[in-house]
C-alpha positions in Angstrom: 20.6 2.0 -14.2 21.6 5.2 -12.5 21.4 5.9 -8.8 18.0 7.3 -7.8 16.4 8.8 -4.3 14.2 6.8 -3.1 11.6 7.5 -0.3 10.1 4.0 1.5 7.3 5.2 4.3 6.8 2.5 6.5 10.6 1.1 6.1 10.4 -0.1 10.0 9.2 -3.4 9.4 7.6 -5.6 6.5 7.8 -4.6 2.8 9.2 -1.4 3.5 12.3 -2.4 5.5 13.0 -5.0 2.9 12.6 -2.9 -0.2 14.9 -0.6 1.4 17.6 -2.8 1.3 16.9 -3.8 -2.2 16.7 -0.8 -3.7 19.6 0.1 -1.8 21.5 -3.2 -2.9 20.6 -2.3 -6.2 22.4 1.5 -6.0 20.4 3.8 -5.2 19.8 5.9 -2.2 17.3 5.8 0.1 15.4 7.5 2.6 13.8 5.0 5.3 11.2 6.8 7.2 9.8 5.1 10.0 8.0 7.1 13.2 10.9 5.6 15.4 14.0 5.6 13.6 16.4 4.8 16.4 14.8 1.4 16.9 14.1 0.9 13.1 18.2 1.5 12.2 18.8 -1.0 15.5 16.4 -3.7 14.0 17.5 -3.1 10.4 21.3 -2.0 10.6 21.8 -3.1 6.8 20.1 -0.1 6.1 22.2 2.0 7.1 25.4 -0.1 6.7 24.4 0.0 2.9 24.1 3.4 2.8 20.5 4.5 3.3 19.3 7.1 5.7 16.9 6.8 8.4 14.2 9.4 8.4 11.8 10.4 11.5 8.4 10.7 10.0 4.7 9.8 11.1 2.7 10.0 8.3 -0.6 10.7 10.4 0.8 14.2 11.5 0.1 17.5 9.9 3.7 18.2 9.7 4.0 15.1 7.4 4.0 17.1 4.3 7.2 19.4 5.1 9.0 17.3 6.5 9.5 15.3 3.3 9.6 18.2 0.9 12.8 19.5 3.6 14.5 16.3 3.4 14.2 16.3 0.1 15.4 19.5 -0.6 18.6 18.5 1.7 19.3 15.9 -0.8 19.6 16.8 -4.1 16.3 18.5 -4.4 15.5 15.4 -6.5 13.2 12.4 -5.8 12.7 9.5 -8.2 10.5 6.9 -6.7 8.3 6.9 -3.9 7.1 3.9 -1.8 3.7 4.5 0.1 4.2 2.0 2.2 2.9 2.9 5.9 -0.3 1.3 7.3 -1.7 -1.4 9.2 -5.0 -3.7 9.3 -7.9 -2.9 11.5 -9.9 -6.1 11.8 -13.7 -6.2 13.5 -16.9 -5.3 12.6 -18.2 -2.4 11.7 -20.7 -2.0 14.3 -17.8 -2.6 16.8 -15.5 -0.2 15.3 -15.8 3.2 16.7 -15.2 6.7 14.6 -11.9 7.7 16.5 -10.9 4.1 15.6 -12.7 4.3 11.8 -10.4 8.0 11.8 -7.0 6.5 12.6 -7.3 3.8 10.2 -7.9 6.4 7.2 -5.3 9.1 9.0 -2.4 6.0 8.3 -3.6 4.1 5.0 -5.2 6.9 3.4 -4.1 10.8 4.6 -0.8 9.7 5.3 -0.5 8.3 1.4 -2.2 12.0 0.0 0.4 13.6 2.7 3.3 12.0 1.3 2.6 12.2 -2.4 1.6 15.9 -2.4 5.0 16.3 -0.9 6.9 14.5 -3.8 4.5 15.7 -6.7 6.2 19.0 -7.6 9.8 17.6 -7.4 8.5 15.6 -9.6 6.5 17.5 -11.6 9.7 20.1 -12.3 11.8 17.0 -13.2 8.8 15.4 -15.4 9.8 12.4 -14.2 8.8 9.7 -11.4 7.4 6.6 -10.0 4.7 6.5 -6.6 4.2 3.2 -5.5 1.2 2.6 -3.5 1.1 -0.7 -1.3 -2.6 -1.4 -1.4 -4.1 -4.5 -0.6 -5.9 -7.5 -2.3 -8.6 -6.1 0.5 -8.4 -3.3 -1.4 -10.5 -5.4 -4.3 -12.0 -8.0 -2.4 -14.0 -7.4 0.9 -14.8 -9.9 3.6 -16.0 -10.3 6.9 -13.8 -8.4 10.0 -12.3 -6.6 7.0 -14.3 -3.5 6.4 -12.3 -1.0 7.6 -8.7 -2.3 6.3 -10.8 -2.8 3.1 -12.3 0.6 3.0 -9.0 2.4 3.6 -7.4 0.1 0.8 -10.1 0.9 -1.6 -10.0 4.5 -1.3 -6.1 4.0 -2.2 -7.1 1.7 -5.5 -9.3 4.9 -6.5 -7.0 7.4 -5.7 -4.1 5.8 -7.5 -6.3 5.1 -10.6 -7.3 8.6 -10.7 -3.8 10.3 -10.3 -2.4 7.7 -13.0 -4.8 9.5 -15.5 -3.6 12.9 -13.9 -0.2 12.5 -13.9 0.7 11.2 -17.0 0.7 14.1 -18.9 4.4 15.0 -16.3 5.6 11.4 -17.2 5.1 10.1 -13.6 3.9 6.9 -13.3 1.7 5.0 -10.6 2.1 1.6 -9.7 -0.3 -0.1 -7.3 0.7 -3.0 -5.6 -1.7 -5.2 -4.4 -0.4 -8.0 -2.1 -2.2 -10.9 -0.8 -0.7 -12.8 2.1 2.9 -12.7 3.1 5.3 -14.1 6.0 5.6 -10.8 7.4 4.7 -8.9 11.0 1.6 -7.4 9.3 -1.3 -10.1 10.1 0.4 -10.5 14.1 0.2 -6.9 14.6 -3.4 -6.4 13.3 -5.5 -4.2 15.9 -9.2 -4.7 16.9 -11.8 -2.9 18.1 -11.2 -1.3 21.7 -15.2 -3.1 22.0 -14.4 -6.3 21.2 -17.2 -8.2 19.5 -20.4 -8.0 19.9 -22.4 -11.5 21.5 -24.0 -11.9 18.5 -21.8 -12.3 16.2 -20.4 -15.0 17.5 -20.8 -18.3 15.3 -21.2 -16.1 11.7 -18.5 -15.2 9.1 -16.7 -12.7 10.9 -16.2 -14.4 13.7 -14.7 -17.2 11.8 -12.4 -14.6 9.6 -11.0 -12.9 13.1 -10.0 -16.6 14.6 -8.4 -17.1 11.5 -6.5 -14.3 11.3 -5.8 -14.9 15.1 -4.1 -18.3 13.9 -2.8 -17.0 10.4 0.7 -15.4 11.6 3.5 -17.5 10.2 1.9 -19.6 8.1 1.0 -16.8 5.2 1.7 -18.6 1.4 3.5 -15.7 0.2 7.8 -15.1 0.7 7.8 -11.0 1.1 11.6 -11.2 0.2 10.3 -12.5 -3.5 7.5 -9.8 -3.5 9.8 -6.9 -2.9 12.3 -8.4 -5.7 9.3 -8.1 -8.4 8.1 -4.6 -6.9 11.7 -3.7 -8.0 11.6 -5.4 -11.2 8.5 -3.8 -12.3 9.9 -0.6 -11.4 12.8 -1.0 -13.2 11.4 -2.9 -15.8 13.4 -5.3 -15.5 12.8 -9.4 -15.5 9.7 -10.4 -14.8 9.0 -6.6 -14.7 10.2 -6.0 -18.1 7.3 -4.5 -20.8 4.8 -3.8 -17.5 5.6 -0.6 -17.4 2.1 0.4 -18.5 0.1 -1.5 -16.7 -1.1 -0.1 -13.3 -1.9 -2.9 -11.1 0.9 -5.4 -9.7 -1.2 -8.6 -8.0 1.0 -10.5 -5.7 0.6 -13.6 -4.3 -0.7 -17.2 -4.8 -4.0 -16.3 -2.6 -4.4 -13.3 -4.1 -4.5 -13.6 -7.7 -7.3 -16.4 -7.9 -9.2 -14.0 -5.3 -9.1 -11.0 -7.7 -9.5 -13.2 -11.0 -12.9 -14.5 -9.2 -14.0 -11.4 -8.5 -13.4 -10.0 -12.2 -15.7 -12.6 -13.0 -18.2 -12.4 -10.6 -18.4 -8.5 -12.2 -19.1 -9.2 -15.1 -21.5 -12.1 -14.5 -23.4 -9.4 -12.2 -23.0 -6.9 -15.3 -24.8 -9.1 -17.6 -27.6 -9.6 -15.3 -28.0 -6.2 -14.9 -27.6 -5.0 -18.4 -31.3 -4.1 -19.5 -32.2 -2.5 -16.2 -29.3 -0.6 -16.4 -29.5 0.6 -20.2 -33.1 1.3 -19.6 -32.8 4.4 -17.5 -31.8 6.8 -20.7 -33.7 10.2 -21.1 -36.6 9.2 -23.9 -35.9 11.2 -27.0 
């Protein structure tokens, strides 16, 4: 295959520094953005030493959007796949969560993702060619307890990428969502909660089960990342496991999370059924 730009948000840590080095293992360029990139290129100096450059970008700032279409511009003026990777995991209640806090989850997951993709769009758009990658979340199918603002940012991004597949395949780009379950990376140990804490009564219930969990989860996650960012690749190549799935939009990852979102599916369409007649009975009489 022959050498491509990429541009990987969120390439300090987690998925994003390790697809970096993939895709850069693989031959192709790369442009590792990160909000610090001094310490990102000192805790990932394969980047880097493989050839990638480190790119200073915070996807929450207004300033997002140029800054990509410059560095873009200073590098060909060509950009063939982009990895939204950037966010993080809120975890608390709702009634705990405060608005500012509500507002910087969505600024990250969600604003930064629009940011950076109505930055790439008319490069790619002029080239009618592409791929954006948008790391969702298996939250992003399946709610729980101390999940519901992670979930709602990851939702919005399964809605958003469904409705700019069917909007940008007429320019031959294509949109991949990724939605991982688990993994041994820093994501689950770096998880913020509310600056409230929880409130008294929830202790005993659901959520305050899921937040101990998470509390004790870091380390012992089922999934390797190092495998997942192989079969992002694959898929994006369409190659391996990948190859023939270049259709499809949705890439489940994970031994906890396919079973989650299979369960759901069903749980759907069982609730479908039972709704059927009060649904089909609402039609304008003729």
């Amino acid at each position: 295959m022959a050498s491509q730009l990429w541009l990987i948000t969120g390439a300090s840590s987690g998925f994003g520094a390790l697809m970096a080095e993939v895709a850069l293992k693989a031959g192709h360029r790369v442009l590792a953005t990160a909000r610090n990139p001094t310490k990102a290129a000192q805790d990932y100096p394969q980047v880097a030493a493989l050839g990638g450059k480190w790119l200073q970008l915070d996807v929450t700032s207004q300033q997002a959007k140029h800054r990509v279409e410059e560095s873009i511009k200073d590098n060909g003026g060509k950009v063939d796949v982009v990895i939204n990777n950037a966010g993080y995991g809120l975890l608390g209640s709702i009634e705990d969560i405060s608005e500012d806090e509500l507002d910087t989850q969505f600024q990250t997951n969600v604003y930064g993702l629009v940011r950076v993709t109505k930055a790439v769009l008319p490069f790619m758009r002029a080239q009618r060619s592409g791929i954006i990658v948008n790391i969702g979340s298996v939250a992003g199918f399946v709610g729980g307890p101390a999940g519901g603002a992670y979930s709602m940012s990851k939702f919005a991004v399964e809605g958003l990428s469904e409705s700019l597949s069917a909007e940008l395949k007429p320019f031959n780009i294509r949109v991949l969502l990724v939605e991982p379950g688990a993994f041994r990376t820093s994501f689950i140990g770096s998880h913020r909660t509310p600056a409230a804490g929880m409130t008294k009564d929830y202790e005993g219930t659901p959520l305050a089960a899921a937040l101990g969990f998470f509390n004790g989860f870091a380390g012992k996650q089922p999934g390797d990342p190092a495998k997942a960012v192989q079969r992002i690749l694959e898929v994006i190549q369409s190659q391996g496991l990948g190859q023939g799935k270049e259709h499809l939009l949705r890439l489940p990852l994970g031994t906890d999370c396919f079973p989650r979102v299979v369960a759901k599916v069903d749980s759907l369409k069982a609730e479908l059924e039972e709704m059927r007649e009060l649904a089909l009975s609402t039609a304008v009489d003729s």
